[in-house]
TIMIPA-98826 format. One record per residue: x, y, z of N, C-alpha, C in turn; residue in three letters. Coordinates in nm, 3 decimals. Each point is the difference from the previous one (the first is absolute). Example, Ala and Ser with C-alpha at 12.3 -4.5 7.8 and 13.67 -1.06 7.14 Angstrom:
[[1.319, -0.569, 0.780], [-0.089, 0.119, 0.000], [0.090, 0.120, 0.000], 'ala'] [[-0.035, 0.105, -0.072], [0.082, 0.119, 0.006], [-0.077, 0.109, 0.073], 'ser'] 
// end
This chain:
[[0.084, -0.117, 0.000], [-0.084, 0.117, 0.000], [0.089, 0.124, 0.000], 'unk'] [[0.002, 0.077, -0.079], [0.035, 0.133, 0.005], [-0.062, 0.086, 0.070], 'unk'] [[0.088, 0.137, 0.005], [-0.039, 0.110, 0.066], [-0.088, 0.126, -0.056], 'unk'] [[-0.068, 0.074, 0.016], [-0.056, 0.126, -0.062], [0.151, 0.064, -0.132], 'unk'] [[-0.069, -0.006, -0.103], [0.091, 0.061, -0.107], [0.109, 0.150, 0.013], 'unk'] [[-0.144, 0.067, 0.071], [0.084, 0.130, 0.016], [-0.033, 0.060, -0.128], 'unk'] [[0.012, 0.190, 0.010], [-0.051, 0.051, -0.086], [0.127, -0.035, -0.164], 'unk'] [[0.000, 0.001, -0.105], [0.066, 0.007, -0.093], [0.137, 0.079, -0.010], 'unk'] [[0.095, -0.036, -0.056], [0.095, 0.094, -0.040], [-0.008, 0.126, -0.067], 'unk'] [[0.055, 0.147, 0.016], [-0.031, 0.096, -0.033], [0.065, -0.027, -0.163], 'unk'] [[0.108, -0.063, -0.049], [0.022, -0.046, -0.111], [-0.067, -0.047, -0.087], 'unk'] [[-0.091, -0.148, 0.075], [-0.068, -0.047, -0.087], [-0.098, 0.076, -0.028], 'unk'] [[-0.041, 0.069, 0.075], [-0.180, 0.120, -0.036], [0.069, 0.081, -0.097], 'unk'] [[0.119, 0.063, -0.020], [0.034, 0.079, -0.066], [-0.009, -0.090, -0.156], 'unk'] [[0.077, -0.114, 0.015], [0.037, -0.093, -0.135], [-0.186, 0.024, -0.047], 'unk'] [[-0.081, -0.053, 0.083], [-0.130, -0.022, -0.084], [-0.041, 0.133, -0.011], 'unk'] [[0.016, 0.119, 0.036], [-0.043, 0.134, -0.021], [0.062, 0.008, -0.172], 'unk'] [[0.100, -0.025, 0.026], [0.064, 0.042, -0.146], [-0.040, -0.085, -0.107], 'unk'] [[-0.013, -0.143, -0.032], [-0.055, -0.090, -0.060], [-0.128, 0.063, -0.033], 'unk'] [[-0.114, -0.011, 0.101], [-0.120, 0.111, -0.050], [-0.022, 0.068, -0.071], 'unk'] [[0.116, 0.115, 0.010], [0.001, 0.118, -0.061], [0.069, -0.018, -0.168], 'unk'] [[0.074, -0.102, -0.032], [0.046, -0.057, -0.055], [-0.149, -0.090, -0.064], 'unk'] [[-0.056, -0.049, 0.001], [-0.111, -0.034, -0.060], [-0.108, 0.025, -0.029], 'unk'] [[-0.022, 0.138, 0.069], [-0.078, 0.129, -0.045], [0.059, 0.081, -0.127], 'unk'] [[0.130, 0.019, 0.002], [0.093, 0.089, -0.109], [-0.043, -0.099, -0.124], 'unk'] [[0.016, -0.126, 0.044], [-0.003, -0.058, -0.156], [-0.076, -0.031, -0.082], 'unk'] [[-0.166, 0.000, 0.117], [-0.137, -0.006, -0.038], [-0.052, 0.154, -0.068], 'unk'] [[0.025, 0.085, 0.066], [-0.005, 0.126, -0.049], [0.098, 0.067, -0.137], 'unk'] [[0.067, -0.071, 0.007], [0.103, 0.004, -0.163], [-0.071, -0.051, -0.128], 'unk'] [[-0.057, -0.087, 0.086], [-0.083, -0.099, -0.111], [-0.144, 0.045, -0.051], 'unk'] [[-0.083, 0.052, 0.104], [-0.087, 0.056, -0.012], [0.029, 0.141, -0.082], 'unk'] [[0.073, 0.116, 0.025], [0.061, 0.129, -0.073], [0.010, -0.095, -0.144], 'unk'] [[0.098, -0.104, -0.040], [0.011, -0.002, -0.178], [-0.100, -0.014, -0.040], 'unk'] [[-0.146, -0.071, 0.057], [-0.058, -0.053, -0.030], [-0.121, 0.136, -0.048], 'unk'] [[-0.025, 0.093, 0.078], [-0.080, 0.116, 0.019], [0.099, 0.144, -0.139], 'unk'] [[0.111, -0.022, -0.006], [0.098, 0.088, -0.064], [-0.052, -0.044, -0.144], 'unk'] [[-0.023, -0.159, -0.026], [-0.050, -0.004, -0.125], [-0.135, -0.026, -0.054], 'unk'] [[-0.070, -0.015, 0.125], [-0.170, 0.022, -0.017], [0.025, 0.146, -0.007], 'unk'] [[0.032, 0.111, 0.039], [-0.016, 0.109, -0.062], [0.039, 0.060, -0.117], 'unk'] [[0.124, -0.105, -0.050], [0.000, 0.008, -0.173], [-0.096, -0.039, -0.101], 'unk'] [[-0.040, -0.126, 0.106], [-0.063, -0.082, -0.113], [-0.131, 0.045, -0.023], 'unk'] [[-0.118, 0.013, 0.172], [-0.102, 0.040, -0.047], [-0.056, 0.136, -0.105], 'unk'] [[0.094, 0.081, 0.004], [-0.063, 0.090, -0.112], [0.038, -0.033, -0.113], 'unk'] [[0.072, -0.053, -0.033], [0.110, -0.043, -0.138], [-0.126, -0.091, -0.055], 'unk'] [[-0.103, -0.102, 0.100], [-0.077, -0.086, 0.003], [-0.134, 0.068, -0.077], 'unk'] [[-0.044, 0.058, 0.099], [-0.134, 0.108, -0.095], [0.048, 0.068, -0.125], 'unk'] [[0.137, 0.091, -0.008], [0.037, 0.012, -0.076], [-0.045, -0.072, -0.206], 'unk'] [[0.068, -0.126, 0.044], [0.024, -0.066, -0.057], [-0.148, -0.102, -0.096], 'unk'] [[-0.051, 0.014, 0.124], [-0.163, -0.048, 0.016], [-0.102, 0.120, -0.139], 'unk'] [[0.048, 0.084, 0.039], [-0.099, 0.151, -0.059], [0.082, -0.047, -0.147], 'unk'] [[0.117, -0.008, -0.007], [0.044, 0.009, -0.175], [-0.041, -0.060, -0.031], 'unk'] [[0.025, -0.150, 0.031], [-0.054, -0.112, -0.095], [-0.171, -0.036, -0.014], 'unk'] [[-0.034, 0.089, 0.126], [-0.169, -0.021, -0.026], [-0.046, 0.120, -0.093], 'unk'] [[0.091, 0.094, -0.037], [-0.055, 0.080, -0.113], [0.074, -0.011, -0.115], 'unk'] [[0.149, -0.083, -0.011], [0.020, -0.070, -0.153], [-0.041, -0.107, -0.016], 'unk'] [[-0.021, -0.087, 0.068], [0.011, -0.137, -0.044], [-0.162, -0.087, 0.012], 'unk'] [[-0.072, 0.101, 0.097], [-0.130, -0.041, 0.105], [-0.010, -0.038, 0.114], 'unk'] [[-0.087, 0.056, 0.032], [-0.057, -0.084, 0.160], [-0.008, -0.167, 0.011], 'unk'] [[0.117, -0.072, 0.060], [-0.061, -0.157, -0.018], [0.100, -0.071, 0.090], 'unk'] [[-0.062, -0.113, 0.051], [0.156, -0.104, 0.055], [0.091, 0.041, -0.034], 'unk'] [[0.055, 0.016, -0.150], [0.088, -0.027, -0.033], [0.137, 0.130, 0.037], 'unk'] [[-0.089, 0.137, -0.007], [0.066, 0.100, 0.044], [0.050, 0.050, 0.149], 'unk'] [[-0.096, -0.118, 0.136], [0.026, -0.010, 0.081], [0.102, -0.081, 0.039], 'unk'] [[-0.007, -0.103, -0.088], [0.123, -0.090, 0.025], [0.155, 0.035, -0.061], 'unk'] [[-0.026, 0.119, -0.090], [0.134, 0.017, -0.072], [0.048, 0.124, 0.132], 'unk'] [[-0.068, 0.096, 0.049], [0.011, 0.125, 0.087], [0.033, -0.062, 0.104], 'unk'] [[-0.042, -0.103, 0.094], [0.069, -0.087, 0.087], [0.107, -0.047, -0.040], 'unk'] [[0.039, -0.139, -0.050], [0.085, -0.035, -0.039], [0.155, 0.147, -0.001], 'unk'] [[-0.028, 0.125, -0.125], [0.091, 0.058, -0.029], [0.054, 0.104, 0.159], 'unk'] [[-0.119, -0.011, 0.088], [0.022, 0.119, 0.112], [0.084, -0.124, 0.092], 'unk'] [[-0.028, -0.120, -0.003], [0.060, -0.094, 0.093], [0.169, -0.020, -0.034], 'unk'] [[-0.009, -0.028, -0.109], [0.129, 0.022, -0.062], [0.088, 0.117, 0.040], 'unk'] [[-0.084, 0.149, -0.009], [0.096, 0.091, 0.074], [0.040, 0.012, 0.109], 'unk'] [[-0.102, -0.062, 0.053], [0.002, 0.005, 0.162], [0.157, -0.086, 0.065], 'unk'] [[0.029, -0.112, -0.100], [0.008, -0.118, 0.031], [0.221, 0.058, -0.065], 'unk'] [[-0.072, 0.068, -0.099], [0.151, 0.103, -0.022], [0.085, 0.112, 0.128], 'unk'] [[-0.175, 0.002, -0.013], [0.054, 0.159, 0.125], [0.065, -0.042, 0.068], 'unk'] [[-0.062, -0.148, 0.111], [0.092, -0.039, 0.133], [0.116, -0.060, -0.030], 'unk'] [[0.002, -0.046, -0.148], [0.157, -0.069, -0.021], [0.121, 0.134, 0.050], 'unk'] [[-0.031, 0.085, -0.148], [0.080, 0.130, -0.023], [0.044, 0.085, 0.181], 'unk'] [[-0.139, 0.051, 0.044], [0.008, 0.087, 0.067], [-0.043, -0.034, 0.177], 'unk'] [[0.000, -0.108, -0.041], [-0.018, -0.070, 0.198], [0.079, -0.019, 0.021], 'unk'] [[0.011, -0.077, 0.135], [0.143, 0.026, 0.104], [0.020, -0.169, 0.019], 'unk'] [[0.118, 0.012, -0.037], [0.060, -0.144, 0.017], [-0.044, -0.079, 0.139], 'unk'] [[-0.020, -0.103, -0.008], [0.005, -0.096, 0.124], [0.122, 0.046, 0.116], 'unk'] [[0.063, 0.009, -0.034], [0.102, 0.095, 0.101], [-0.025, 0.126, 0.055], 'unk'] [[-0.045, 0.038, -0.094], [-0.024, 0.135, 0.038], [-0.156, 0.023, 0.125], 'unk'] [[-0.077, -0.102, -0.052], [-0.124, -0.040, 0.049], [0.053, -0.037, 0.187], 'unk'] [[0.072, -0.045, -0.016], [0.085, -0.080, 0.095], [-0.003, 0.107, 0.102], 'unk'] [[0.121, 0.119, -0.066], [0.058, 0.096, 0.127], [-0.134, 0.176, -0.001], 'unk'] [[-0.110, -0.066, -0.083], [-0.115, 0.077, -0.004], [-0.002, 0.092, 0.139], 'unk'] [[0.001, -0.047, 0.091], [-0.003, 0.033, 0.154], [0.033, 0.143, 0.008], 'unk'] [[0.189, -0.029, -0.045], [0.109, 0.115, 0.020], [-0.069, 0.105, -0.072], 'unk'] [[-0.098, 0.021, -0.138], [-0.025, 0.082, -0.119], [-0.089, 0.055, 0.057], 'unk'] [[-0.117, -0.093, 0.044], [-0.111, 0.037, 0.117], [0.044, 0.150, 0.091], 'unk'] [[0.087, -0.078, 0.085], [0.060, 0.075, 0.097], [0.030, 0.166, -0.039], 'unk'] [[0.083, -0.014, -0.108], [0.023, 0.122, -0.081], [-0.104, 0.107, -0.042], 'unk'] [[-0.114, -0.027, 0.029], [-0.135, 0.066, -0.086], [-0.031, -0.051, -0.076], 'unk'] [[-0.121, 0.079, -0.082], [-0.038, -0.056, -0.107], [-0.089, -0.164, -0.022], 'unk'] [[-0.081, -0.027, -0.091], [0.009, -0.119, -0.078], [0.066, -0.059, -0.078], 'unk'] [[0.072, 0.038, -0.068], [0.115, -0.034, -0.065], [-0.113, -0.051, -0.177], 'unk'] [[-0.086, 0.120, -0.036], [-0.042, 0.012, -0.111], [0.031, 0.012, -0.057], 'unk'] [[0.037, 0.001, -0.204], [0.072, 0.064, -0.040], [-0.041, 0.121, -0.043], 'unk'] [[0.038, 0.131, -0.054], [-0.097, 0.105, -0.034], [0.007, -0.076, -0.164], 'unk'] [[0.075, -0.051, -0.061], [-0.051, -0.020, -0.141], [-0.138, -0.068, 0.013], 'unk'] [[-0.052, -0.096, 0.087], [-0.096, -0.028, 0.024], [-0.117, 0.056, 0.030], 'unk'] [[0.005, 0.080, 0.101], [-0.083, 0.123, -0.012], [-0.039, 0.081, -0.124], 'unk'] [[0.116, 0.038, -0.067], [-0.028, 0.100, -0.085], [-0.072, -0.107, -0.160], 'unk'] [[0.039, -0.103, 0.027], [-0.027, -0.114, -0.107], [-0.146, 0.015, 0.027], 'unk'] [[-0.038, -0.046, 0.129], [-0.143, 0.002, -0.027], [-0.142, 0.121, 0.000], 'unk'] [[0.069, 0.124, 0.023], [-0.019, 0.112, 0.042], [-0.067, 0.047, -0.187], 'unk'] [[0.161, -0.018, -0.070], [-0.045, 0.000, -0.153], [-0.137, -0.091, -0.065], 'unk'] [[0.029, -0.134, 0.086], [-0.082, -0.108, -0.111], [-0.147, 0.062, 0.048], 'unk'] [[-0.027, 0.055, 0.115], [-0.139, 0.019, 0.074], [-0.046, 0.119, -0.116], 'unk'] [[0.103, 0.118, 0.024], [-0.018, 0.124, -0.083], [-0.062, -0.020, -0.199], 'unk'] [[0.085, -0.106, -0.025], [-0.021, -0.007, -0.164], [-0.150, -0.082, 0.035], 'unk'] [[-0.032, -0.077, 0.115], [-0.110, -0.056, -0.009], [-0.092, 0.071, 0.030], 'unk'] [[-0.036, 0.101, 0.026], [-0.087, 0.101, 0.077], [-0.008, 0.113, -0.136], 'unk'] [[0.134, 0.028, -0.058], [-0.021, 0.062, -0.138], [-0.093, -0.024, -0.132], 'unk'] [[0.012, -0.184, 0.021], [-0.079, -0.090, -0.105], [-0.109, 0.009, 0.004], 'unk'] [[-0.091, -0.010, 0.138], [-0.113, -0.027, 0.058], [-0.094, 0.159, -0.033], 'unk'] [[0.094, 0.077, 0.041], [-0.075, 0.179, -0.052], [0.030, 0.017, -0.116], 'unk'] [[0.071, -0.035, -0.052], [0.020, -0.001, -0.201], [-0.188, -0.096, -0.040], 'unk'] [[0.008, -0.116, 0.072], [-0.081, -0.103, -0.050], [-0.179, 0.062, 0.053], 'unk'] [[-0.009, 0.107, 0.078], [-0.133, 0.017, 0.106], [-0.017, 0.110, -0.087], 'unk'] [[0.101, 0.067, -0.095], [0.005, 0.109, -0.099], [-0.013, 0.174, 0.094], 'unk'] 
// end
């Protein structure tokens, strides 16, 4: 039979403090690429949706090509302009620093695609 454990080491609480925080950084890294290119993609998406339903028609087929081509960018964006698995890694330290660690080309990427889409729509309402 053993004795009462006794409260924990101030080490070990620290080790799992940091681990935590460490698996928050990397969940939240993951979540940011993921949101960085839903904001490319979804307007690029309607975008894309409005052309081909006024060249080509309204049909499956223009929904499936406007998906498909916005997934594809999306699927570019996080290659090109997301943050390495490493980088995802020491997310924490970037955290720490401020910021989200957005890119502004991203911003301004989708800032445009919203604008030419909002241009189309009042061109098209006449």
């Amino acid at each position: 039979m053993t004795g009462p454990a006794g409260p924990p080491r101030r080490e070990d609480v620290d080790e799992q403090v940091s681990r935590d925080f460490d698996d928050v950084a990397r969940i939240t890294a993951g979540v940011t690429r993921i949101a960085v290119a839903a904001a490319v993609v979804a307007p690029l998406w309607l975008l894309l949706l409005w052309l081909l339903g006024t060249t080509v028609g309204v049909g499956l087929g223009s929904l499936i090509i406007a998906t498909l081509g916005a997934g594809l960018v999306g699927w570019a964006w996080l290659r090109r302009f997301g943050p390495s698995r490493a980088e995802a890694a020491q997310g924490r330290d970037r955290a720490a620093a401020g910021g989200m660690g957005i890119p502004r080309v991203a911003i301004v990427i989708a800032v445009v695609i919203i604008f030419a889409y909002l241009l189309l729509v009042l061109k098209a309402a006449g």
